[in-house]
C-alpha positions in Angstrom: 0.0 0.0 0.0 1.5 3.5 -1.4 1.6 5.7 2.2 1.3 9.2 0.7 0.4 10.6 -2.5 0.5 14.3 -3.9 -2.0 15.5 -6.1 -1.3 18.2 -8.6 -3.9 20.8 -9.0 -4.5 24.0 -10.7 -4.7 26.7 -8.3 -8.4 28.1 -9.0 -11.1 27.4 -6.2 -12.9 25.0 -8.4 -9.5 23.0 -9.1 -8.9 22.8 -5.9 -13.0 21.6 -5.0 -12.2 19.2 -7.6 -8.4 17.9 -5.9 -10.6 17.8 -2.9 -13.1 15.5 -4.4 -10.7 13.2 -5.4 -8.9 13.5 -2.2 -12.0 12.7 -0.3 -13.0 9.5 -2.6 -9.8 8.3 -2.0 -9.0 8.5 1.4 -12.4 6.7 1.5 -11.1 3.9 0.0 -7.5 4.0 1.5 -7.8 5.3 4.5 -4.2 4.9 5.9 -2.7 6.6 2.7 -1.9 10.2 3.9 -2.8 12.5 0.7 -1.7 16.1 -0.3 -2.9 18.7 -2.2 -0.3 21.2 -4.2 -1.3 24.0 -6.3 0.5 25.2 -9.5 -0.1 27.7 -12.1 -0.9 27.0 -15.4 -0.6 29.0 -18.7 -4.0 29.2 -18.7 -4.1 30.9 -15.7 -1.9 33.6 -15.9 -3.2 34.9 -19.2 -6.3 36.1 -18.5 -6.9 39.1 -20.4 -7.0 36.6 -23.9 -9.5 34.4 -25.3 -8.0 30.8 -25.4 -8.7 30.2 -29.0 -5.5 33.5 -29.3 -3.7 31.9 -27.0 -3.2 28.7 -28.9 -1.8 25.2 -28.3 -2.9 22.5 -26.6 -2.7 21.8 -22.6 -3.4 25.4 -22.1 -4.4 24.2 -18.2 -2.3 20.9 -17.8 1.7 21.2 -18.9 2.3 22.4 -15.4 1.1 19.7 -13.7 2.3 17.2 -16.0 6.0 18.8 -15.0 5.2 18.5 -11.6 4.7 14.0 -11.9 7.8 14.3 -14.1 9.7 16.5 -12.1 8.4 13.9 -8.8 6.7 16.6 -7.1 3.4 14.8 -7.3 2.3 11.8 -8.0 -1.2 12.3 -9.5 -2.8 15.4 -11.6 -6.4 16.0 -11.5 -7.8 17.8 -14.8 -11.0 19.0 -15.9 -10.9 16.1 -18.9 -12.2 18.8 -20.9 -9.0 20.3 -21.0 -7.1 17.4 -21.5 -5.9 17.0 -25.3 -6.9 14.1 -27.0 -3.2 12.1 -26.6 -1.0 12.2 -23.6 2.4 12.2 -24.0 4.3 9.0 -23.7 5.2 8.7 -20.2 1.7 9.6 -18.9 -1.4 7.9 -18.8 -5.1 7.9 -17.7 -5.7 6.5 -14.6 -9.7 7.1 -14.2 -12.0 9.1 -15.5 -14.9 9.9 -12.5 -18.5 9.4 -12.7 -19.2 12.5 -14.9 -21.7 14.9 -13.6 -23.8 17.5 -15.8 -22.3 18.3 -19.0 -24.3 20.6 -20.1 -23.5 24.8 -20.6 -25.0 27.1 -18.2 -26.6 30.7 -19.4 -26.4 32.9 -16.1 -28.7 36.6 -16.1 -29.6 39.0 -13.9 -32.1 40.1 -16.4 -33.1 37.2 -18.3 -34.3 33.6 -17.6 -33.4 31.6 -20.9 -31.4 32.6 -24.2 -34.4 32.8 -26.4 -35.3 36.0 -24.4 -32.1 37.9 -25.1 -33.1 41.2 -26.8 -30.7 42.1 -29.9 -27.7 43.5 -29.6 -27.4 42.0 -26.0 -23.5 41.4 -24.8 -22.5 37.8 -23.9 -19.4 36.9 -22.4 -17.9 33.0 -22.6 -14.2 32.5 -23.8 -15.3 29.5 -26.0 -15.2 29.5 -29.5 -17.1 26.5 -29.6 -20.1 28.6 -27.6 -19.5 31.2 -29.6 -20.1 29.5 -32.8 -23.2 28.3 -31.2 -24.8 31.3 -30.2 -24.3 33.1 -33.3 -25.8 30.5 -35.4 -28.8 30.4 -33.2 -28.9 33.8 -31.8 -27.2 36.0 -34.7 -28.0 39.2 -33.3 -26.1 38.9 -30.2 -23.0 40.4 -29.2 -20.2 38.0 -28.1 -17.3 39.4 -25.7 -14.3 37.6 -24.1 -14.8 36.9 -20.6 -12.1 35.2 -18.7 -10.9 34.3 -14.9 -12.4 31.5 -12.6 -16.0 31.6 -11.6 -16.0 33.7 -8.9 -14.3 36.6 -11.0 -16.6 36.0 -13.9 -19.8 36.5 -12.2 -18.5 39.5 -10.5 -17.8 40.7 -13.9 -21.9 39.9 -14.7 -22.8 41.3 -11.4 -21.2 44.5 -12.2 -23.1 44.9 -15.6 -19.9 44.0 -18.4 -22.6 42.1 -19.7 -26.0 40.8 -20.1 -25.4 37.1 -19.6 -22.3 34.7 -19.7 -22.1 31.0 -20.2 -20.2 28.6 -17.7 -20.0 24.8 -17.6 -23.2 23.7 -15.3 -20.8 21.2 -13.5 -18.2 23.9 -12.3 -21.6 25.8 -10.9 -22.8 23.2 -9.2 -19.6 22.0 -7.3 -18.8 25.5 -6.1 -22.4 26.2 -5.0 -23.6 28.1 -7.2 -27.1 26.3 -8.8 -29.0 29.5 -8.3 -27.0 31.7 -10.6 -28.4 29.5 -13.0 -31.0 30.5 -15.3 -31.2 27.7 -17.7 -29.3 24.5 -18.5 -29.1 24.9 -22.5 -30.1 21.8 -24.4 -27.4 20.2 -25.6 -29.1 20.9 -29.1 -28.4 24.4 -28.8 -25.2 23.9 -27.5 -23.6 20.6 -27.8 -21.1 20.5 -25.1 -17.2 20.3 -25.4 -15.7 16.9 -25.2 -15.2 15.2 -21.9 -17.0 18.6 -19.9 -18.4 17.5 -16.8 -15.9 14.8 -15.7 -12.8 14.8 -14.1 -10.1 12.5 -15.1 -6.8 11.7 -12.8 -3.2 11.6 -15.0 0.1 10.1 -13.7 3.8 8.0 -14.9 2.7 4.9 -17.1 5.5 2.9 -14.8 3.7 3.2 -11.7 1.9 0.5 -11.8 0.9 0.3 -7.9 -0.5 3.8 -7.9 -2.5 2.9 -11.0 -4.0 0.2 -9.7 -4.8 2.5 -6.7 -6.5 5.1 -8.7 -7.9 2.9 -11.0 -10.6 2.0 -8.2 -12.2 5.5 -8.8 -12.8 4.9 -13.0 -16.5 4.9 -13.4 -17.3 2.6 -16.9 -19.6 4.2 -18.2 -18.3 7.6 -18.1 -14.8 7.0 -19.4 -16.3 5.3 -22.3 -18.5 8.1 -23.2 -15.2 10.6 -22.5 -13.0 8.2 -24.7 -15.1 8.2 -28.1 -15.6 12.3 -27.5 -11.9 12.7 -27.8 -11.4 10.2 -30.3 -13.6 11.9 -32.1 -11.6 15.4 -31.3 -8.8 14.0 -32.2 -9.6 13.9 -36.2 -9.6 17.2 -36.1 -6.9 18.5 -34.3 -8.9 20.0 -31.7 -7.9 21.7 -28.4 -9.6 25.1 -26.9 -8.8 27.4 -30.0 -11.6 25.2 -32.4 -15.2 25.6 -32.7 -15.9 21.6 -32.4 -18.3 19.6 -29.9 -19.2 16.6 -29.2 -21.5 14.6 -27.0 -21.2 10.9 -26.1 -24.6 9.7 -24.0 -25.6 5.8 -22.9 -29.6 5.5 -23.3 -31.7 2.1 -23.4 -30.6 1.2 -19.9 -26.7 1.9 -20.8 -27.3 -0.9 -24.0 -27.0 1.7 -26.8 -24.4 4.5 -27.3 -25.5 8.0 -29.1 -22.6 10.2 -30.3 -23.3 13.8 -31.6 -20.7 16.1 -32.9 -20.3 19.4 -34.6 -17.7 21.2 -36.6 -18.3 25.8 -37.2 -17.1 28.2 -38.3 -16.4 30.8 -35.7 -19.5 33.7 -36.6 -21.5 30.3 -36.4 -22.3 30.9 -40.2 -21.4 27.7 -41.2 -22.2 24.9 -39.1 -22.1 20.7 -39.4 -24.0 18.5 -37.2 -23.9 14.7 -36.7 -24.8 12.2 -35.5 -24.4 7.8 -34.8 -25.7 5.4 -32.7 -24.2 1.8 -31.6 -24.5 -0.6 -29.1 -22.6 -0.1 -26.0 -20.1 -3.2 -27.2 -19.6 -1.4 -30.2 -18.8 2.1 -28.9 -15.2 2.2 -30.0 -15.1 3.2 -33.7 -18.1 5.8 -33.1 -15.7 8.5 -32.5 -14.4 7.9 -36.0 -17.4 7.3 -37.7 -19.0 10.5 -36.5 -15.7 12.5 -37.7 -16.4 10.8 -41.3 -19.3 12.0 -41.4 -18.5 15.5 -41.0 -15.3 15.1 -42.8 -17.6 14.2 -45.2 -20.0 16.9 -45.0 -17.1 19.5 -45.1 -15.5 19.8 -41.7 -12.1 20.1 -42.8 -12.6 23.4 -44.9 -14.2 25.4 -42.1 -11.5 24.3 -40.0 -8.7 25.1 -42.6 -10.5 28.4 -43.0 -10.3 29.4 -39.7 -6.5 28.3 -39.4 -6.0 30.2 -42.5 -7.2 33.3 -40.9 -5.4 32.9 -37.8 -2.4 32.8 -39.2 -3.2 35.7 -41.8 -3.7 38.0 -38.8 -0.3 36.8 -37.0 
């Protein structure tokens, strides 16, 4: 039996709820293992005043911590497996992905109770391209401004009238108490989620094989199968923060069948793909692929090229 362990965590209050949760549900299963907590800065973090999608790369909110297990000053990192890229490098792996909890995006108003009420011209603020994209397509005459900082700072920023609503992952809400800032959950056909939102996923060294088979006890099935064909699916299109793509993977008929949406915009939401497929739970591992077929198919790759195109014209 491993004695201590360290867990990495972002520095945010919900990174740390979230290193607490994981502390909690393991010293629930080993209670004699004395367990840390240590906070580290990200890149993420310290550039706040840019939208992600400027920023660029991939592991915007998880190199850090990945130095720290290399470097041995922790053993474990807990991410937000929406921020995780689709591939880990080498020496890392996956450990367990947690029972995921809502996925869905959150719209948060002081003057409105759903999105289909926003007047024109109203002022939105989310630092996702892939809600951005969204919104526009649905909601064309609204006005989309970059909003970024942990939760506490970016409803302070609402509260103080910067804007007339933001969007925030339900999840990161609800674990930091704050379900009553909610105004609606938006259907997932409005705004298909990003991949892996709503679960947490716990990274360490591929050679420590007692400490995975520690952490493996927290790896809920169902949920890091659902997680594993959304970033598959990401994967086919090179897809970190800085793309407007989505996808959704959800078990129905009592966890027997498998039902994977994706979607691939353009950034004013003008153009926008949608699909989606449907398997049995045994044959969940090549939906990820066949849904990025399909909207390779449809076109996927030229919106995305597009927007690349552009980015780089304006560097």
């Amino acid at each position: 039996m491993i004695e201590k362990i360290r867990i990495a965590s972002r520095k945010s209050p919900l990174a740390l709820w979230q290193a607490e949760f994981v502390k909690s549900k393991l010293t629930s299963i080993f209670p004699h293992t004395n367990i840390e907590i240590k906070g580290f800065s990200t890149k993420g973090d310290r550039f706040l005043e840019t939208s992600l999608s400027k920023i660029g790369g991939k592991g915007l909110f998880i190199k850090e911590l990945e130095a720290a297990l290399q470097n041995d000053e922790a053993d474990i990192a807990v991410h937000s497996m929406k921020d995780l890229p689709p591939s880990l490098p080498d020496e890392f792996l996956l450990a367990a992905v947690l029972e995921r909890h809502d996925p869905s995006d959150a719209f948060i108003s002081n003057n409105y109770d759903a999105l289909e009420l926003l007047q024109p011209e109203a002022v939105i603020g989310t630092s996702s391209v892939r809600r951005q994209s969204q919104l526009l397509s649905r909601f064309p005459g609204v006005k989309i401004k970059v909003l970024r900082g942990n939760v506490n700072t970016r409803l302070e920023k609402l509260d103080a009238g910067l804007f007339d609503a933001i969007i925030l992952a339900t999840a990161g809400l609800k674990r930091l108490g704050f379900d009553k800032r909610i105004s609606q959950r938006i259907p997932h056909e409005i705004c298909l989620p990003s991949a892996g939102q709503g679960a947490l996923g716990i990274e360490c060294k591929k050679d420590d094989i007692n400490l995975i088979k520690m952490i493996s006890k927290l790896n809920h099935e169902f949920s890091a199968t659902c997680v594993e064909v959304e970033k598959k699916f990401l994967s086919f299109f090179d897809g970190g923060c800085s793309l407007p793509v989505a996808c959704y993977a959800h078990l129905f008929n009592k966890n027997k069948m498998i039902k994977c949406e994706g979607l691939v915009a353009s950034c004013d939401g003008k153009s926008i793909l949608r699909s989606e497929v449907i398997a049995s739970y045994s044959d969940a591992k090549g939906l990820g692929q066949k849904l990025s077929d399909n909207l390779i198919n449809m076109g996927a790759l030229e919106i995305l090229e597009n927007i690349n195109g552009n980015t780089r014209a304006r560097e």
